[in-house]
C-alpha positions as CSV (number, residue, x, y, z in Angstrom):
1,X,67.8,55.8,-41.6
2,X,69.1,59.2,-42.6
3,X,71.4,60.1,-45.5
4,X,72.8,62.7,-46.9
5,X,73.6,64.8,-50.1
6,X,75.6,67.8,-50.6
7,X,73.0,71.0,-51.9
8,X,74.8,73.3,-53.9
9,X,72.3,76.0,-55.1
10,X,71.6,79.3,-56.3
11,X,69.2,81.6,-55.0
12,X,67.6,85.1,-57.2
13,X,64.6,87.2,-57.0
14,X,62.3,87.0,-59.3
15,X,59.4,88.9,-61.0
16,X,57.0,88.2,-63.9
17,X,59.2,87.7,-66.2
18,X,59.7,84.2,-64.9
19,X,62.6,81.9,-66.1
20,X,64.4,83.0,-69.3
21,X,65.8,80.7,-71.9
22,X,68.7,78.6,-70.6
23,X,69.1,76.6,-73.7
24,X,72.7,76.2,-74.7
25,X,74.1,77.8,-71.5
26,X,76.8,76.6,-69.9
27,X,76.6,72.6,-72.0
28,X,72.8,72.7,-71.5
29,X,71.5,71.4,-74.2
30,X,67.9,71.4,-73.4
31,X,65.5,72.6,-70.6
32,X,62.4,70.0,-70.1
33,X,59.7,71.6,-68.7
34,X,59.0,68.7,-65.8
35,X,55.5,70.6,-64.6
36,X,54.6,72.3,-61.4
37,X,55.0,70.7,-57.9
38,X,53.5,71.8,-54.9
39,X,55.5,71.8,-52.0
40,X,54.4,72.4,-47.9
41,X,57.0,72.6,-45.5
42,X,57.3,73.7,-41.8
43,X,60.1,74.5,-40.4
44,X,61.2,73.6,-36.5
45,X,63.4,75.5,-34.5
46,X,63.5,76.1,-30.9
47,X,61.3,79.1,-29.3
48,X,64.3,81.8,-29.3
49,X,65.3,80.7,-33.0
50,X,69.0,79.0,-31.9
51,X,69.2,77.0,-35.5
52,X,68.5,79.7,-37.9
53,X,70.7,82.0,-35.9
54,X,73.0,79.3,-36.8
55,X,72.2,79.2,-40.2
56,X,70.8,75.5,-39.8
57,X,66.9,74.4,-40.9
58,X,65.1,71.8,-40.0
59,X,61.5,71.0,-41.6
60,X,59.2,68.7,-42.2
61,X,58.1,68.7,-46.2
62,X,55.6,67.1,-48.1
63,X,55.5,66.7,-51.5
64,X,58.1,66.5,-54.5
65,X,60.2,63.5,-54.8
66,X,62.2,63.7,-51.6
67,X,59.0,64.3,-49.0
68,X,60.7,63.6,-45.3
69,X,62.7,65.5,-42.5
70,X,65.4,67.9,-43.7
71,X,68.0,68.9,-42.1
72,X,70.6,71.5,-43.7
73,X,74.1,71.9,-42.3
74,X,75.9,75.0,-43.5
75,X,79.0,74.2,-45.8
76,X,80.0,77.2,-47.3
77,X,77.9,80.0,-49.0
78,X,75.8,78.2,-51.4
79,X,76.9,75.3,-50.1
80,X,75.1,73.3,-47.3
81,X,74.8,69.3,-46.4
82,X,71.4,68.4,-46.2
83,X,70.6,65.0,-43.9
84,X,67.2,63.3,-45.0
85,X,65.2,61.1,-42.8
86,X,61.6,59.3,-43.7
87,X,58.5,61.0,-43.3
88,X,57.3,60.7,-39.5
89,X,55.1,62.3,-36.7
90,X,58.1,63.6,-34.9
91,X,61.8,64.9,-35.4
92,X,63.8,61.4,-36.4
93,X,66.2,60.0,-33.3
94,X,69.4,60.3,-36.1
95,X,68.3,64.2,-36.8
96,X,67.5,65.1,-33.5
97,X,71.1,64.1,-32.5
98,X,72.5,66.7,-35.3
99,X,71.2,69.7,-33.5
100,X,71.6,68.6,-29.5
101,X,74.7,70.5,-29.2
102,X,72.5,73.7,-30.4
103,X,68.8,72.5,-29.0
104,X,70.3,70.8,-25.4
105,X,67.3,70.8,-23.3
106,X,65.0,72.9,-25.5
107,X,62.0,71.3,-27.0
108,X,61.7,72.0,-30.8
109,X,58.1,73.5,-31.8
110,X,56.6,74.7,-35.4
111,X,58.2,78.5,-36.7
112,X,57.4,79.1,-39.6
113,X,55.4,77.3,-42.4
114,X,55.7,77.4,-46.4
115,X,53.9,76.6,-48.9
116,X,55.9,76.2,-52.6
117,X,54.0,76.0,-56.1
118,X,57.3,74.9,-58.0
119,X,57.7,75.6,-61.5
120,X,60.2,72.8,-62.3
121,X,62.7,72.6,-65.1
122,X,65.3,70.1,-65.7
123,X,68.8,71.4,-67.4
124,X,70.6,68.5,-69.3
125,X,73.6,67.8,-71.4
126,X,73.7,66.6,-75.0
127,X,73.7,63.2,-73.4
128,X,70.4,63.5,-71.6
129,X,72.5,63.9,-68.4
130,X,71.0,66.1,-65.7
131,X,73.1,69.5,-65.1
132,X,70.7,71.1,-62.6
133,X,67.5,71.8,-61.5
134,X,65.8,74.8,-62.0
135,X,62.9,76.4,-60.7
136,X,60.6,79.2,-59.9
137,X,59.1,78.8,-57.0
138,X,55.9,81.2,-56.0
139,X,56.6,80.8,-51.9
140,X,53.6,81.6,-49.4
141,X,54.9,82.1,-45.5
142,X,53.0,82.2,-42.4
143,X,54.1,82.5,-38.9
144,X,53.5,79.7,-36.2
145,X,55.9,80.6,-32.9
146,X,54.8,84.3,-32.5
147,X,52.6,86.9,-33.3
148,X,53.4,87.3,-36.3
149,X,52.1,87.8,-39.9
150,X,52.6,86.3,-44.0
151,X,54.3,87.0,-46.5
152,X,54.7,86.1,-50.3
153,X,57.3,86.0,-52.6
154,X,58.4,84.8,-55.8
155,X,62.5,83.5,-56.1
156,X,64.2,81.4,-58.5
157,X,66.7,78.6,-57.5
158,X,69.2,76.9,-59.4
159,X,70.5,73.5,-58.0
160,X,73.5,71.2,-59.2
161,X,72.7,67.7,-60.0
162,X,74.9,65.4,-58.3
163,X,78.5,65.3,-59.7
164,X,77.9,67.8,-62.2
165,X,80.9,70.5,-62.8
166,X,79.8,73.6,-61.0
167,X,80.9,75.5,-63.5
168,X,77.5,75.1,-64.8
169,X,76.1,77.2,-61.8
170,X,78.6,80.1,-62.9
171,X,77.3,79.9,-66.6
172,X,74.3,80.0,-65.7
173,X,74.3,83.3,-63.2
174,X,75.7,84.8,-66.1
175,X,72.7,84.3,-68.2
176,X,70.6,85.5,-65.4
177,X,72.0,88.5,-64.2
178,X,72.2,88.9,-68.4
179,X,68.8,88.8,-68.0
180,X,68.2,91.0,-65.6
181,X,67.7,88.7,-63.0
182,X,69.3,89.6,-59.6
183,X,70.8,87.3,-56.7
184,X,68.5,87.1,-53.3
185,X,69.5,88.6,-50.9
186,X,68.2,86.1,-48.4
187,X,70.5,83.2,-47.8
188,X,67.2,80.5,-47.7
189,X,63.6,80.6,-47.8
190,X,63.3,80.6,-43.9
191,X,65.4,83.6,-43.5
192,X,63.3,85.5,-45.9
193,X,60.4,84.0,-44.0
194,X,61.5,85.0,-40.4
195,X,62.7,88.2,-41.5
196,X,59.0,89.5,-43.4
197,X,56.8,87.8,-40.8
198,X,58.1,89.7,-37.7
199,X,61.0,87.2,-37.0
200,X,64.1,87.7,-35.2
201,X,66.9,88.1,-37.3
202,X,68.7,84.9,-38.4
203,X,72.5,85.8,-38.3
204,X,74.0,87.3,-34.9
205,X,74.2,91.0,-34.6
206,X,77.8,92.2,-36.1
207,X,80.1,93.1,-32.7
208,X,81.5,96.1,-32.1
209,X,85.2,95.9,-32.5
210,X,87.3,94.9,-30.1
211,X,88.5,97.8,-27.7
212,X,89.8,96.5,-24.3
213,X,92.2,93.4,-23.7
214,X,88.7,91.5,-22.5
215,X,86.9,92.4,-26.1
216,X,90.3,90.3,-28.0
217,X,90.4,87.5,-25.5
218,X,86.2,86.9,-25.8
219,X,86.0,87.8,-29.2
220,X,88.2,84.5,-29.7
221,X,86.7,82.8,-27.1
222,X,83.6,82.9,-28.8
223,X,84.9,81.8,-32.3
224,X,86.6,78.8,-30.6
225,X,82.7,78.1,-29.0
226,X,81.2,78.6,-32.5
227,X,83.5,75.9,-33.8
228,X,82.6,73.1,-31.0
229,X,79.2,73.8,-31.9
230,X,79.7,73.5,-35.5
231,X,82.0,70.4,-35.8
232,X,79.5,68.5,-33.3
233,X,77.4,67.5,-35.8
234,X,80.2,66.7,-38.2
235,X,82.0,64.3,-35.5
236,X,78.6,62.5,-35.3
237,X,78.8,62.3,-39.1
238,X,82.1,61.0,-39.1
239,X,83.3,64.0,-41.3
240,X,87.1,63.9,-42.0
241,X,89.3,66.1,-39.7
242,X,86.4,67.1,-37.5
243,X,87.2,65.3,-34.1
244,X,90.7,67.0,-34.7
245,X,89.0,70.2,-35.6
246,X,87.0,70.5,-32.3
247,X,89.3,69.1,-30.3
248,X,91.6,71.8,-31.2
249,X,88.9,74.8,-30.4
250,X,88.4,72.9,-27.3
251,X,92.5,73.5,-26.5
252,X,92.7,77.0,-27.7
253,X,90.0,77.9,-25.1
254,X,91.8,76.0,-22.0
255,X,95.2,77.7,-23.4
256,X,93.2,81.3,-23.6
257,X,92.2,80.6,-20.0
258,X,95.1,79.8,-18.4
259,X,97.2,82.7,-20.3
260,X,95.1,85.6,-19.7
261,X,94.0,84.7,-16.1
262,X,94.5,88.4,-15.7
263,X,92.1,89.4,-17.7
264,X,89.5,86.6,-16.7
265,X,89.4,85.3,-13.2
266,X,91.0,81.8,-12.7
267,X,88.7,81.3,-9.7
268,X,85.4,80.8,-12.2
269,X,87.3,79.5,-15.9
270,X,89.6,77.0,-13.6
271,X,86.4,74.6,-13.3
272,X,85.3,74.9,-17.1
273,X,89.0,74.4,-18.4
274,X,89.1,71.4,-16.1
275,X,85.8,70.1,-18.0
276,X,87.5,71.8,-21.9
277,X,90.6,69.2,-20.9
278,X,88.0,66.2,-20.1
279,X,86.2,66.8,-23.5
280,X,89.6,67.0,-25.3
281,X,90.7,63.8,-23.8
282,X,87.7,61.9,-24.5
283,X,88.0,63.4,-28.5
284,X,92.1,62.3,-28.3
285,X,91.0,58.8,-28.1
286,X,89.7,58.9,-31.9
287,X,91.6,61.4,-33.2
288,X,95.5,60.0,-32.0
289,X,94.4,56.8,-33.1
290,X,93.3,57.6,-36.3
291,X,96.6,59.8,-37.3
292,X,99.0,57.0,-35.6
293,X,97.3,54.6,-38.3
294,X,97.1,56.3,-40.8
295,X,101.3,56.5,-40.2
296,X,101.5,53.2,-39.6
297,X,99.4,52.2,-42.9
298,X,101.9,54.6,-44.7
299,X,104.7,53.5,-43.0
300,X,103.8,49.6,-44.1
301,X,103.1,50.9,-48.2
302,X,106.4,52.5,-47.8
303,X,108.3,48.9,-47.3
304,X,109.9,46.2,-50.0
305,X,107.1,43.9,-50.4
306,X,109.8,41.5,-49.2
307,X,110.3,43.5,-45.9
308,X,106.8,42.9,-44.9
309,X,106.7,39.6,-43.3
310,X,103.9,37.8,-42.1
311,X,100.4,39.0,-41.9
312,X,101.5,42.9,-40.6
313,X,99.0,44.4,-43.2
314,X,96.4,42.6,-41.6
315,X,97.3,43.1,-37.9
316,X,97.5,46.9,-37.8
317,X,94.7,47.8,-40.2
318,X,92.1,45.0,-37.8
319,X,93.7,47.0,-34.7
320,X,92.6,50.2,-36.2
321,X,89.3,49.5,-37.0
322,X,88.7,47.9,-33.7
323,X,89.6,50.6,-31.9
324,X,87.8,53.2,-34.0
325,X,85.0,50.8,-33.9
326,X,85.1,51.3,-30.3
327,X,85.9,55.1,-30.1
328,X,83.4,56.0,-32.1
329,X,80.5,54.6,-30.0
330,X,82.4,56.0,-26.8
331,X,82.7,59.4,-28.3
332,X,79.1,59.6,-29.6
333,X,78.0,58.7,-25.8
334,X,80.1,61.6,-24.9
335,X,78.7,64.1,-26.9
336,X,75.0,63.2,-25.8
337,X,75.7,63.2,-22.0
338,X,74.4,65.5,-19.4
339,X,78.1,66.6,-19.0
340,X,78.9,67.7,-22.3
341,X,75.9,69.6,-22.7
342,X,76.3,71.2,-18.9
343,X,79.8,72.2,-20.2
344,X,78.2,73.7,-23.4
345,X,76.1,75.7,-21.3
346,X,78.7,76.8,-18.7
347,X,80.5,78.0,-21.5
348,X,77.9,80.3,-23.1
349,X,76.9,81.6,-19.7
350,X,80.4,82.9,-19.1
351,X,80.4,84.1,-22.7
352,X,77.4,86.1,-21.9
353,X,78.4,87.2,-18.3
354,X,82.2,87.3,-18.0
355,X,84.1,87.2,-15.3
356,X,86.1,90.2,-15.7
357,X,89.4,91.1,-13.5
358,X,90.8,94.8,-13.5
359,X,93.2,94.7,-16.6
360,X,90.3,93.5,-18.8
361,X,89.2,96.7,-19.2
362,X,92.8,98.5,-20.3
363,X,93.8,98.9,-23.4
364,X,95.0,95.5,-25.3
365,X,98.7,95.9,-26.3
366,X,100.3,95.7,-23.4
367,X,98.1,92.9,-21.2
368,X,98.1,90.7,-24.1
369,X,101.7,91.2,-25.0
370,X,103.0,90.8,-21.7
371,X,100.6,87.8,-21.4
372,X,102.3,86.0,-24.3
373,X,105.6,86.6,-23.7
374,X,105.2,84.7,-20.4
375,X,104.0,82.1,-22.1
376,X,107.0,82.2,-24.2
377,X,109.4,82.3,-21.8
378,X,108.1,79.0,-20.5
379,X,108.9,77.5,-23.7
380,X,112.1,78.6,-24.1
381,X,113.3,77.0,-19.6
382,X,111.3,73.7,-21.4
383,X,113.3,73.5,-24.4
384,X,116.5,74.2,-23.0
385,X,116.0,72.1,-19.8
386,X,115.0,68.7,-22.4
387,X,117.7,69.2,-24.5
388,X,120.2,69.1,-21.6
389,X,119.0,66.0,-20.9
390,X,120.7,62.5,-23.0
391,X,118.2,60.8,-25.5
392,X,115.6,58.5,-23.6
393,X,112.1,58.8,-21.7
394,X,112.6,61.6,-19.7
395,X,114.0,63.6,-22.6
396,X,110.8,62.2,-24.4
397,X,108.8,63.3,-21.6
398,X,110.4,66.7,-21.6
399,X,109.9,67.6,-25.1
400,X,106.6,66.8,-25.2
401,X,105.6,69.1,-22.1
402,X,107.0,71.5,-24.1
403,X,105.0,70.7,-27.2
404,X,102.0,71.3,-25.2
405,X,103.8,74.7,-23.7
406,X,104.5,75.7,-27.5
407,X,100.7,75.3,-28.5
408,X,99.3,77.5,-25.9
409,X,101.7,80.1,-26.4
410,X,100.7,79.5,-30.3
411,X,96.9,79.7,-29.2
412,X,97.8,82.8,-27.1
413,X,99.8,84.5,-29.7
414,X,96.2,84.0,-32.4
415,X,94.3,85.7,-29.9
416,X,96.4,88.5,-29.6
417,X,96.8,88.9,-33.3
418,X,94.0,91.5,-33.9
419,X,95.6,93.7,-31.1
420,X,99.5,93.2,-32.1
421,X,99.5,92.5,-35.4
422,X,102.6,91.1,-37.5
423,X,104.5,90.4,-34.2
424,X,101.8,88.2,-32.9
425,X,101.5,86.7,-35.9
426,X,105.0,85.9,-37.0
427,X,105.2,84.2,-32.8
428,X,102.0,81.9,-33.9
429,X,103.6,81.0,-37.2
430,X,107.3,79.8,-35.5
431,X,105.2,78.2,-32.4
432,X,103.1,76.5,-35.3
433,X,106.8,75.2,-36.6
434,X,108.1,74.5,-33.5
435,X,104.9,72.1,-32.5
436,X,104.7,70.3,-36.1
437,X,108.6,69.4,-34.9
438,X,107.8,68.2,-31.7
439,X,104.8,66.6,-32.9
440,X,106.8,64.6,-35.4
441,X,109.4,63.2,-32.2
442,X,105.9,62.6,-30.0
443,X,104.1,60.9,-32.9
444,X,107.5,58.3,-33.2
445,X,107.0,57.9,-29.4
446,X,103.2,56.9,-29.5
447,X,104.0,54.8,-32.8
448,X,107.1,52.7,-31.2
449,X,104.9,52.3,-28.3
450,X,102.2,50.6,-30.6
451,X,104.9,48.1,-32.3
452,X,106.1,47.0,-29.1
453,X,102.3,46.0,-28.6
454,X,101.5,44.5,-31.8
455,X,105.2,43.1,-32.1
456,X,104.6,41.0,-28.8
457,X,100.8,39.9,-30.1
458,X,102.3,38.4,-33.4
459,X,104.7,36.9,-31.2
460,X,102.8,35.2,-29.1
461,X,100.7,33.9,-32.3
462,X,103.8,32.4,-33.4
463,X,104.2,35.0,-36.1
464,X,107.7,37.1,-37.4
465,X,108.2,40.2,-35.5
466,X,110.9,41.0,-38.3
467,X,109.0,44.0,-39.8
468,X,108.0,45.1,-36.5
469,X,111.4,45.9,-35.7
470,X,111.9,47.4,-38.3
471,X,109.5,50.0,-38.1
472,X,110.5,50.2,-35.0
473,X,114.4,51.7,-36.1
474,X,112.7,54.2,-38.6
475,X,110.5,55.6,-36.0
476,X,113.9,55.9,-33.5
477,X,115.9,57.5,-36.4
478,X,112.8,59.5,-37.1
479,X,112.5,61.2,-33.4
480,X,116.5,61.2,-33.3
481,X,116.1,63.5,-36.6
482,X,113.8,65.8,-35.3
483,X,116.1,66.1,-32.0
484,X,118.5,67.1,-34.1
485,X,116.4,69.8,-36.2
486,X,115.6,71.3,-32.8
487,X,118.6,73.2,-31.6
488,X,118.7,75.0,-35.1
489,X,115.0,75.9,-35.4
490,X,114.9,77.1,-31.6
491,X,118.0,79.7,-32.2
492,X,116.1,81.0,-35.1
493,X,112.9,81.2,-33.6
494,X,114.7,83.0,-29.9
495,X,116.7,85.3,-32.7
496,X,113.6,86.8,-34.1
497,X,111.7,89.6,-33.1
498,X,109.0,89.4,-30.3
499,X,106.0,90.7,-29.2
């Protein structure tokens, strides 16, 4: 089985001068020399170099007290998750899963190979408590995919134990760069690898800047891809907020579609979006049933102990875990089958060959203006039509069609931020205010339909339905409240300027 540990290092170059004196930095009250280890990794990637483009690595590493598969999952700079598996002959089932949204199809082969003599020092408190690890590590390279060649290099590295203050890090740089000791300028050994054996670079080439209403609309295409890709492995993890994360790049790309269908042809996005709404459906399941419990659960700690009647607790938190039980497996499936993958690829395909319609090439302001205030006057015929209508399902109905209406004209007003500026942004940030209303009245919807369901279960077991009910009347007077915050916040949202 795989687990993981969050690596939060420290990279530096290094010459002969080694590793100075780190006694009494930063609550280090001594430095134990704990010998040299001998390291040999190689490092796996597929044969145009998708995961280090990524910044991901996966290798297969003998030696030192964690010998197994490695795969790190960028976190932040410095910062990276790395998932462990035991030693074995080839990629592990569990790691093999982490990359599929990057790998798909692609076989993984042998890049680059390195070989570590680790000069290993433990830093520890006054307690004997380990602060960090550090090391200088004499690094040989040699290239396996490609015609290329070796390299050698010397670096220190500077880890946090686990739960130490990382504080200690900062202490610590200061001491080194006192010492004259500068940081790398190579993000991980494997980039420094690829990059002085004749390998492709590891990050993407910088983009010129946008210039034409198609450059905006791509250019946050593609960041809305990059996230799907990236939260992928974290839904797999189970990572908090990632299903909602990706499930919100996969909207902001349908919404992107539909609104600039002048700058990219309908015709060929139409069939993708269709598949963009599938995945998004498939990742609801999880994600709206993990926020309506958590409301619930809330909802229940909120009560009189004396209000809660019969085993209510015990009802909604077995029905969440059920479900999630059961999403979970379901969404996993998902993410491994032929038609997510096919989707992933359809996706970069169009990234890398648009489909390009005559406006895409003018200038940006005025498509991508004219684009969103479309968009927003669609909002505006929604609003006003459901709050003509009396309190009930088809109001209910109403407002949340234009909920959805509000978050693409939100998703269209982001995209069109680097080309209009403070009007497009001051649009996304009332559209963001506007949808966090209407979600409130939608989220009462979903969680009075729930009650009814658990109400008539505990029923039917012969239990009270008293508590039921009354979360019932709070979730009423809670979508009745946000009816009547709606008039108010629409005037001053039509009042303001626009783009």
């Amino acid at each position: 089985m795989a687990d993981a540990k969050r690596e939060i290092e420290r990279k530096y170059e290094s010459d002969d001068s080694g590793l100075p004196d780190l006694t009494g930095v930063g609550g280090v009250a001594s430095v134990l020399d704990k010998g040299l280890v001998e390291l040999d990794a190689t490092y796996y990637d597929t044969p145009d170099e998708r995961l280090a483009a990524a910044g991901l690595t996966l290798r297969h590493r003998t030696g030192g007290t964690d010998a197994g598969w490695h795969l790190k999952l960028p976190v932040a700079p410095g910062v990276r998750d790395e998932i462990r598996a035991p030693l074995s002959d080839t990629v592990p089932d569990e790691i093999a899963a982490l990359v599929r949204s990057r790998v798909r199809g692609t076989a993984l082969v042998p890049v680059v190979r390195l070989r570590s003599a680790r000069d290993l020092r433990h830093l520890v408190g006054t307690d004997g408590t380990l602060l960090a690890e550090a090391s200088v590590d004499t690094v040989s390279a040699e290239r396996l995919n490609r015609a290329g060649g070796t390299a050698q290099w010397t670096e220190i590295e500077v880890e946090l134990a686990d739960g130490a203050d990382p504080a200690v890090l900062d202490q610590v740089d200061k001491r080194l760069r006192k010492a004259g000791v500068r940081p790398s300028s190579a993000p991980s050994k494997l980039a420094r690898a690829l990059e002085q054996t004749g390998g492709t670079r590891t990050r993407a080439a910088r983009r010129a800047q946008p210039a034409t209403a198609a450059d905006h609309v791509l250019a946050y295409l593609r960041e809305q891809r990059d996230v799907l890709l990236e939260c992928d492995p974290a839904v797999r993890r189970d990572v908090p907020d990632s299903v909602h994360r990706m499930r919100v790049a996969t909207r902001r790309m349908r919404s992107t579609f539909r609104t600039y269908g002048t700058v990219l042809d309908p015709a060929v996005t139409g069939p993708l979006a269709a598949e963009l709404k599938w995945l998004a459906g498939e990742l609801g399941a999880d994600r709206d049933q993990e926020v309506l419990a958590e409301h619930l659960t809330t909802a229940l700690d909120g009560l009189p102990p004396d209000l809660v009647v019969g085993p209510v607790r015990h009802r909604v938190t077995g029905w969440a875990t059920n479900r999630h039980t059961h999403t979970r497996g379901h969404l996993i499936a998902v993410l491994d089958s032929a038609r997510h993958l096919a989707l992933l690829d359809t996706l970069d395909a169009l990234l890398a060959d648009p489909p390009l319609r005559k406006k895409a090439t003018r200038p940006p302001d005025k498509v991508l203006a004219k684009a969103v205030r479309k968009d927003l006057a669609r909002v505006s015929r929604l609003i006003t039509e459901a709050l003509a209508l009396p309190p009930g399902q088809d109001r209910d109905l109403a407002l949340h069609d234009a909920r959805k209406k509000a978050k693409r004209t939100r998703y269209a007003a982001e995209a069109a931020i680097p080309a209009l500026g403070a009007p497009a942004r001051k649009l996304a940030k009332s559209m963001k205010s506007l949808t966090s209303l209407l979600g409130e009245h939608q989220d009462s919807v979903m969680a009075r339909h729930t009650l009814r369901e658990l109400s008539a279960v505990a029923h039917a077991a012969g239990e009270s339905a008293f508590t039921y009910g009354l979360l019932y009347g709070r979730e009423e007077q809670r979508a009745a409240t946000a009816e009547a915050e709606l008039p108010g916040l629409w005037s001053k949202i039509g009042s303001g300027p626009s783009v």
